[in-house]
N, C-alpha and C positions, 0 to 999 in steps of 0.2 A: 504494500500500500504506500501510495507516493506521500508526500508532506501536507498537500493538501489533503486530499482525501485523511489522511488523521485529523488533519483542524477539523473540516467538518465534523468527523466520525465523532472526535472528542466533545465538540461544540453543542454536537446533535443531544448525543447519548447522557451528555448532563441534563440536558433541557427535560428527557424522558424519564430518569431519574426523578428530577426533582419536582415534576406536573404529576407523574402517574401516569402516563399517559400508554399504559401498555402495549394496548393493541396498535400503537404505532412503531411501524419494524419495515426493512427494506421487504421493497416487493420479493415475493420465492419465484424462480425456476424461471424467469421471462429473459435471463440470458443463454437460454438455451437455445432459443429460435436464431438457429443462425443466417436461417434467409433473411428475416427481419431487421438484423443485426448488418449483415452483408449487403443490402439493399439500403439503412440507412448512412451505412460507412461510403461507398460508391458516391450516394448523393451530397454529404457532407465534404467530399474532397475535391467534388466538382465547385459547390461554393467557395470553399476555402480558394479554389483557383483563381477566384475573381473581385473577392469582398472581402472587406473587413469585418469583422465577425465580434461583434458585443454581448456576452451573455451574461443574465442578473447584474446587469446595470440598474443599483436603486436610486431613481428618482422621488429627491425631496420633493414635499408638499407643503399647507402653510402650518398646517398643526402637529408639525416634524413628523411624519409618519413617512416610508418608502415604499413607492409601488414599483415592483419590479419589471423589467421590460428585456428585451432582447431586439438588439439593435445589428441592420443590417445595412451594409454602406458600399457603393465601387472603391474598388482603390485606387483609384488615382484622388489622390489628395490636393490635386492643386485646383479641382471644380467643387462648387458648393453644389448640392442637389436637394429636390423637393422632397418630403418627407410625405409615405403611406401609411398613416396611421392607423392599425389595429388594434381595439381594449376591447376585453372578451372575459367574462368569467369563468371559462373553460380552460381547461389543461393545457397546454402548449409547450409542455416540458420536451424539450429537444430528447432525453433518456428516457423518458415514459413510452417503453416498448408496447405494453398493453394496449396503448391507442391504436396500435397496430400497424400504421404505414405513415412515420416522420419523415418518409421519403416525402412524400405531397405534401407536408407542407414544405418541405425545402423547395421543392420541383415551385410551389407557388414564390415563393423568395425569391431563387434563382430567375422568375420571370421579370420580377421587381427590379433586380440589382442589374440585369442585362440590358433593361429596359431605361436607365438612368437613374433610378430612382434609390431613395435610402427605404427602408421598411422598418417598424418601429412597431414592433407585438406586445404588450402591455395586460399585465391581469389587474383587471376591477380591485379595489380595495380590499384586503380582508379573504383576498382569493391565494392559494398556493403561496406563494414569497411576497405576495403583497401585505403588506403591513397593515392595521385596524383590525375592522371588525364589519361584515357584510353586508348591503342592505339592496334590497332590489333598486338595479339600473346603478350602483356604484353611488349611490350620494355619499358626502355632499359632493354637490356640482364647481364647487369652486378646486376640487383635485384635477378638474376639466380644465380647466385655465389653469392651472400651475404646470400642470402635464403640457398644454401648448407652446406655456412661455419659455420651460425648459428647454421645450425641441427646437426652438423658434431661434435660440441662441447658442446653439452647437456651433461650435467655428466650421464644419462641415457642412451645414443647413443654409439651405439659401431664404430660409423664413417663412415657407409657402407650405401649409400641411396641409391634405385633404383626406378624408375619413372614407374608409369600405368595410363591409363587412354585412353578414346575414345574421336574422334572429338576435340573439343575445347580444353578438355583437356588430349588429343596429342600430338596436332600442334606444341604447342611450343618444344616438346622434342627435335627434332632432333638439331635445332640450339646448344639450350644448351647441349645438348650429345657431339658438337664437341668444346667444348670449354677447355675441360680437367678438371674441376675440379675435385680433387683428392678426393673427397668424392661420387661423383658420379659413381656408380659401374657398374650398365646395367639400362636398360631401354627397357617399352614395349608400342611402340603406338601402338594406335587401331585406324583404318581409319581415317589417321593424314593428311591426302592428302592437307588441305588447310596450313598446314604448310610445304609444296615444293614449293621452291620461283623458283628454273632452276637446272636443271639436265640435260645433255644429249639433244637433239632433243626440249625438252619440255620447255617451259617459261609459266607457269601456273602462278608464282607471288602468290602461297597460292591457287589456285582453282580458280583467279578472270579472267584469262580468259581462251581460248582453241581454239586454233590453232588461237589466234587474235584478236577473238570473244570475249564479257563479259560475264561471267557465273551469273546471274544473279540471281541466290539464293543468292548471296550474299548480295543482297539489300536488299530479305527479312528479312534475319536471322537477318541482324544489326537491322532493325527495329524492328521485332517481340520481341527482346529480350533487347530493351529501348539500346541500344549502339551506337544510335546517339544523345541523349541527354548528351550534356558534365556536365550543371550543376542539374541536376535533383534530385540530393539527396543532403544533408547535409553534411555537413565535421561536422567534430567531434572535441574540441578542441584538440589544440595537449597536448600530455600527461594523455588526460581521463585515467583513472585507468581500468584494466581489468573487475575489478568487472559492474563497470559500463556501460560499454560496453555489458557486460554479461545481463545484465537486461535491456537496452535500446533493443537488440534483442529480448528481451519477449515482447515487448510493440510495434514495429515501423518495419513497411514494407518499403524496401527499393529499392524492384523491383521499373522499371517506369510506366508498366502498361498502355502501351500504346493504344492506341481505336485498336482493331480488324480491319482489313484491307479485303475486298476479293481481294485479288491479281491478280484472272480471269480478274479484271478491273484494277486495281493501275496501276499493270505494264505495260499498253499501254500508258502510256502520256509519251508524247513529248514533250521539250525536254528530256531527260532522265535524264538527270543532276538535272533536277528539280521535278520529282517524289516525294522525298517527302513533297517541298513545296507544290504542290498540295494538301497534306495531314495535311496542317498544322503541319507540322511533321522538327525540326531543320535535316540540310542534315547532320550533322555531319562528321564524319572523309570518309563519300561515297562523299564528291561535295565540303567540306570545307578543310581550312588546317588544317591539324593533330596538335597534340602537339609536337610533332619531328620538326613542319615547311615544311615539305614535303606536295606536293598539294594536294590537296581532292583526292581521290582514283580512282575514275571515271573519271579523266582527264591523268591519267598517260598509256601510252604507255608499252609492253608485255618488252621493257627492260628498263624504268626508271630506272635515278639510286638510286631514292627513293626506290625502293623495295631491294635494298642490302643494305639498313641503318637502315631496322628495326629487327624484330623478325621473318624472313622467315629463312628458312636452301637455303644453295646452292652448286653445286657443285665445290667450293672453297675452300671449309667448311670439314675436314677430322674430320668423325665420327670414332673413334677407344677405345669401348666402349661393352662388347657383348649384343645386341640386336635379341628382340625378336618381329618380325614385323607384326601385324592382318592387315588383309585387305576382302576386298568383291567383286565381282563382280559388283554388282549392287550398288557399291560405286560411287563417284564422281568423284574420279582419281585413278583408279587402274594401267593405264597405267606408270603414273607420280613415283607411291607407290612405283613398282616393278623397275622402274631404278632406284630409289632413293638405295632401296637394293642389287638391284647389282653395283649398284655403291660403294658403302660402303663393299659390300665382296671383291672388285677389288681391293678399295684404302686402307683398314685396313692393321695394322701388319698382317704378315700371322697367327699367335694364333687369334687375334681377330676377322678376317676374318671369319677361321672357328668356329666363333662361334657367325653366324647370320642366325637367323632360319626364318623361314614364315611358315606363315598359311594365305589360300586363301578362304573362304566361298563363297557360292553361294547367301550371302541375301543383303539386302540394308543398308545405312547406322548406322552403330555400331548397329546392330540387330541379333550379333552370337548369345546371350542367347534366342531367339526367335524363335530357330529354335527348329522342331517337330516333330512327326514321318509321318507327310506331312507338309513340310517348302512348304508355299505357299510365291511366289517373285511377287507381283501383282499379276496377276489370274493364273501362273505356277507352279504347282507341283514339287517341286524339289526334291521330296522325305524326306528321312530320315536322314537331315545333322546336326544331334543333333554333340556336341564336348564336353567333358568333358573342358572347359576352364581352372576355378575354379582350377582341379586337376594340369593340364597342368601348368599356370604361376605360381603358389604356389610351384609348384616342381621346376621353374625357380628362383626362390627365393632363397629357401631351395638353390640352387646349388651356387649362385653366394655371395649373400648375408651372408649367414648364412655358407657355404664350406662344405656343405651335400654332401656328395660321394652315390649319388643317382642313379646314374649310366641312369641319362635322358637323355642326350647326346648323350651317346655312342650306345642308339635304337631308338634314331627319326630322320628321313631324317629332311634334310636342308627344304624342300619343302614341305608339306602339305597341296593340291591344291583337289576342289571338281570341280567334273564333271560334269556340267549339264546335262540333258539326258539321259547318264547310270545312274545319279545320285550315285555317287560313289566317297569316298574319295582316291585319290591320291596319291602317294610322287614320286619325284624326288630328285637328288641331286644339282639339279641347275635347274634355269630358263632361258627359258625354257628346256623343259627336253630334255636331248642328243638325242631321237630318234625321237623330231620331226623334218620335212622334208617339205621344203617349197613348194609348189603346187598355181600355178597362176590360175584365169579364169580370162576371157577376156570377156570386154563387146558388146554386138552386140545387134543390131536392123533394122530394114529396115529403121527406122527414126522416128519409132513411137514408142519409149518404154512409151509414158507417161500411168498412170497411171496400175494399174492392167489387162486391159483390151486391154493392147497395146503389142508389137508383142518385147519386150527384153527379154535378154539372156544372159545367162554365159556359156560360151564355153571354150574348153582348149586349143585353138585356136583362134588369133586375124585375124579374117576378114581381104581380102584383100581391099575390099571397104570403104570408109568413106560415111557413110550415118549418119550423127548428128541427133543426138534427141534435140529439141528443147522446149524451157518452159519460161513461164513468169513466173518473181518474184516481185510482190510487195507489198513492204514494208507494207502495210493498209491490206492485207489479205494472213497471213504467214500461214503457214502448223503450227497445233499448237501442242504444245509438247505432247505427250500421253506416259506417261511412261517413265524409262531409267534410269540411273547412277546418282541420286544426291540425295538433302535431303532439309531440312531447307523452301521449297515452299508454304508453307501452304496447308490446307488441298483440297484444290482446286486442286492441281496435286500429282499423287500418281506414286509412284518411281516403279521400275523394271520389270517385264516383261509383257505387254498387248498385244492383236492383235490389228493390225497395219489396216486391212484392210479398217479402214473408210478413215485413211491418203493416203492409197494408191488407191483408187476410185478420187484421185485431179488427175488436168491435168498439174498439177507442179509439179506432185511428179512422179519422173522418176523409173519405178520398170525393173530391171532384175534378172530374177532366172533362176536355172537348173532343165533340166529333175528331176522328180525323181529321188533319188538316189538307184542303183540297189547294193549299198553294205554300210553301215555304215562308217561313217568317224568322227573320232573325231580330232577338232581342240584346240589342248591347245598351246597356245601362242602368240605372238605377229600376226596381223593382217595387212596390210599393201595396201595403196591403191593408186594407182595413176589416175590421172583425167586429161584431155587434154582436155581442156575448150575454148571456147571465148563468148563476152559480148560487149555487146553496153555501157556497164558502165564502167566507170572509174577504180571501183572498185565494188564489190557483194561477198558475199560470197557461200562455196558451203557445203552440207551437204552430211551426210551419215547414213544409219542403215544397222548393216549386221542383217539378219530375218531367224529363223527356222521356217521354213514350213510345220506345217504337214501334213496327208494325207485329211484332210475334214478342209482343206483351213485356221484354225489360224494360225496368222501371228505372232510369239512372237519374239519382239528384244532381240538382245545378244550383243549388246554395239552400242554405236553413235559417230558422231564426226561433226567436223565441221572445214575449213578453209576460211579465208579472205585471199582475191584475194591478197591483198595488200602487205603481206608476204608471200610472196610464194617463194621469193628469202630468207630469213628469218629473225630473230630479229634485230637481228646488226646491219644493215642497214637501212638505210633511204626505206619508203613508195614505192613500184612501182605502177604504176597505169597502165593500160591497152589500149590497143590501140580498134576502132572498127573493129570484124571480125579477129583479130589479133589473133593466135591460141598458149596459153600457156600449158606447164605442170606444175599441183600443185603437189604435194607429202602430203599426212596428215600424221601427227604425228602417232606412231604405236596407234595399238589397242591392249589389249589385252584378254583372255577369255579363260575357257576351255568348250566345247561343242561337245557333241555326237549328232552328224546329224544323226538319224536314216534311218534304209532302209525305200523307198520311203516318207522321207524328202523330201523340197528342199531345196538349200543353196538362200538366193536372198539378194540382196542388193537395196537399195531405195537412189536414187539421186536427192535433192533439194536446195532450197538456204537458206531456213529457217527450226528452227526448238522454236519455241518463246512459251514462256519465259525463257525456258533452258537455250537459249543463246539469245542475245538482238539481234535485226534485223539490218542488214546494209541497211540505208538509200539509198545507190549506189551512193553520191553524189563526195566521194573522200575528204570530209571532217572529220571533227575530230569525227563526228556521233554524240556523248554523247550532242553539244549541237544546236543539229540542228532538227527543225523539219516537214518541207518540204522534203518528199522524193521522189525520180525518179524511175520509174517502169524500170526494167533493163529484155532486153531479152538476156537470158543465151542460151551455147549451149554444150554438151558432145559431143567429136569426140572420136570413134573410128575404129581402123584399124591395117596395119601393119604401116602406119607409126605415127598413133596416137594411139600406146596399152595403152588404160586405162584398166584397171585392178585392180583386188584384189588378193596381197599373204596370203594365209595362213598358219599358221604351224601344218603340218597334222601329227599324230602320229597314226601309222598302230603297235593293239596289236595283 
């Protein structure tokens, strides 16, 4: 063992000593894998060929903590270059074999450093070698500006950062994109959706809930990825030396490695709040108080004002910065995504406005490089929605960063949106695009739309009659999720588009569709639904799928949604609760999507009150839900008529 490697080993093994910290011990048996081994040595000797090479560089902050980074530069020393900023909560330990292939992310480096560029990987506070203590999106925000000011004054740095990254690390861009720091140039999230705290219509709070409801990936993903254990790892003395730090990474895993969950089970216990005591598992910043002081996450309400104190963006928050926006269809809030950007081309200077571009994929969460010359979305064909990315943001680079007269701009639409069903990439100049044209149907039945086998209907025409469809919902046996917009659920539920028809064989799941369609219609944009409800419950909630149908009966969803009864008047206000028999109109938040209903499709929509574990069940008791768990079987009712039009708008674009 070399001299380093003892400081750590010495450094580490006091720390475990003196914490208790047992169960922490170098990874067993992962230098066995000599391919892994051999495939990331090959790839580290090609960098070394070309770059200077900075690992656990800690970067002070203002409240003397150090967040650790690994810093990637060309060597020639005599040119400043633009700096690619990546912060991520996730593992990026260069000796973290388990990850399984450090080759990609070098192979991603190696593209950076060839390309002119320095790279600057950085973990969230409180994360692996970064110093504090965790809190969703890395607050506080001002580590964000210490982080820029740092890069921004490397004698190597030419002062020009711009930000990439998917998911995790996204989320946090937008906050910090509106805070002005003069070193930050542009920025590109990729399905950053859990860092939209309220925009417009929407109070999502980061993804945690939708229309009220808890989105309930989120409980996995904190656990699956050890983020409810606050003390789980080691702190490092302050001042360890880089070297040291450097070689305590070759020896010591610092994931938490939590026991494997099947979720199919976890997530039915009650009360909800205490899910992962059941699992032996600390609730962390999900049921506890955060490090902010703000109450555990799953006690807060769609407008706490805990969610404007941390690391969410809001539309308070003026982004004026040029961004370049990925998103997905079969993301988890593409609804959320897309106001968030037109909101920001609304509120920008007018130069920075126009210069906010999107790109809208057809796949599931941060999976554009996965697409193929058949992108299959769960069991859908979407055809051929390959995207050069790679060329696309490096030339967004090259333009902002680096002042390349590339001339990218001045030939790509604002909008770069794909088509389900024609399977065909898109552009517009805005969202949605100027020729779509909104087109209602109206829901009808003689009383019995439940199930597939029952007599609902979409008409362009509201019924003069009220004849309600009627359905039990209780809380002990929900319609359960089959597919749809999210990610992070474990391998037990698989995201984007499946047929529906086993869900819609229940006598709770209320189905209307249209004749076949005798001409093609495609819907790109916002979706719009309204519901004219009553309920024996105080409170329930109501769900939604809109379904392409094709002609030998698969049912494929093209987005979902959900509202609680409770805000139906909306956030700002205090709780309504319901009267019995008492007849309200809900409104759901938009939807949005682009889809070619082919000839003889049908369009249909599915009405229920549950859709679990997507979104967590309402109890129907009118209480706080999260920590209650006795629940009341609630009978729901859908009216419609002329004087109760529930309906669905769509925005129809006739090429």
């Amino acid at each position: 063992m070399n001299r380093l490697a003892k400081l750590a080993c010495v450094s580490i093994c006091s720390i475990i000593i003196s914490t208790g910290i047992a169960a922490f011990a170098p990874a067993q048996g992962r230098q066995s894998d000599a391919a892994i081994i051999a495939r990331r040595n090959a790839a580290e000797k090609e960098l070394e060929s070309i770059a200077i090479i900075e690992r656990k560089v800690m970067v002070p902050v203002r409240d003397g903590k150090r967040m650790q980074a690994d810093i990637y530069r060309p060597k020639d020393e005599s040119k400043k270059y633009p700096i690619i900023f990546v912060r991520t909560p996730y593992n990026f330990n260069y000796w973290d074999i388990q990850l399984g292939a450090p080759s990609d992310m070098t192979n991603h480096v190696l593209d950076a450093v060839k390309r002119g560029y320095a790279l600057v990987e950085m973990n969230e506070r409180g994360r692996y070698f970064s110093e504090g203590d965790y809190d969703i999106l890395g607050v506080p925000l001002t580590d964000s500006d210490d982080e820029l000011d740092w890069m921004s004054l490397q004698p190597w740095s030419s002062g020009k950062v711009g930000l990439i990254g998917c998911s995790s690390t996204a989320e946090w861009q937008l906050a910090v994109a509106s805070r002005g720091n003069k070193a930050l140039t542009t920025f590109i999230p990729e399905g950053f959706g859990a860092g939209v705290g309220r925009v417009g219509p929407f109070y999502e709070q980061g993804n945690w809930f939708r229309g009220g409801a808890v989105q309930m990936l989120f409980g996995t993903w904190l656990y699956d990825y050890g983020l409810l254990v606050k003390d789980g790892r080691p702190t490092f003395p302050p001042g360890m030396s880089q070297e040291a730090l450097v070689a305590a990474a070759k020896f010591y895993d610092l994931d938490a490695h939590p026991p494997k969950q099947d979720w199919s089970k976890a997530l039915w216990h009650l009360p909800e709040s205490e899910i992962y005591s059941a699992l032996d598992s600390p609730r962390g910043i999900f049921a506890d108080t955060t490090p902010s002081g703000a109450p555990g996450m799953i006690e807060r309400t769609p407008n706490d004002p805990s969610w404007y104190k941390g690391g969410l963006w809001n539309d308070s928050q003026r982004i004026n910065i040029p961004g370049l926006w990925l998103m997905s269809w079969y993301d988890v809030s593409v609804a959320p995504n897309l106001a968030a950007y037109n909101y920001v081309r609304k509120t920008a200077s007018p130069e920075i406005a126009n210069e906010q571009y999107a790109i809208i994929a057809p796949v599931a969460h941060c999976s554009y490089k996965r697409a193929s010359e058949h992108t299959i979305v769960g069991e859908r064909d979407m055809g051929d929605a390959r995207f050069d990315y790679d060329a696309f943001t490096y030339g967004w680079f090259d333009h902002f960063l680096k002042g390349d007269d590339n001339g990218l701009l001045a030939k790509t639409p604002k909008v770069r949106y794909y088509t389900m069903g024609s399977n065909q990439w898109r552009s517009s100049d805005t969202w949605p695009p100027e020729d779509a044209k909104p087109v209602t149907f109206f829901l009808a039945s003689g009383g019995h739309a439940n199930s597939l086998n029952g007599d609902g209907a979409l008409l362009t025409a509201a019924e003069a009659k009220d004849t309600p469809d009627k359905f039990t919902y209780d809380p002990m046996n929900p319609v359960l999720t089959n597919g749809g917009g999210f990610c992070c659920m474990g391998s037990e539920y698989k995201p984007g588009a499946l047929d529906q028809r086993e869900e819609e064989a229940r006598d709770d799941v209320l189905v209307y569709s249209t004749e076949p369609l005798k001409e093609g219609m495609e819907v790109t944009g916002p979706m719009d639904l309204t519901l004219y409800i009553s309920s024996d419950a105080k409170d329930t909630d109501f769900t939604v799928k809109v379904i392409d149908v094709l002609p030998d009966g698969t049912a494929y969803n093209i987005q979902e949604n959900i509202q609680r009864a409770r805000y139906r008047d909306g956030y700002t206000k205090p709780p309504v609760w319901m009267e019995k028999g008492k007849v309200y109109k809900v409104a759901f938040q938009p939807m949005q999507t682009s889809n070619y209903f082919d000839v003889g499709h049908e369009l249909r929509i599915e009405i229920s009150s549950s859709n679990f574990p997507r979104f967590d069940r309402n109890l129907n008791t009118g209480g706080d839900n999260y920590d209650e768990s006795k629940p009341l079987v609630a009978h729901n009712e859908i009216h419609h008529s002329k004087q109760y039009p529930s309906s669905i708008t769509l925005s129809v674009v006739t090429r």
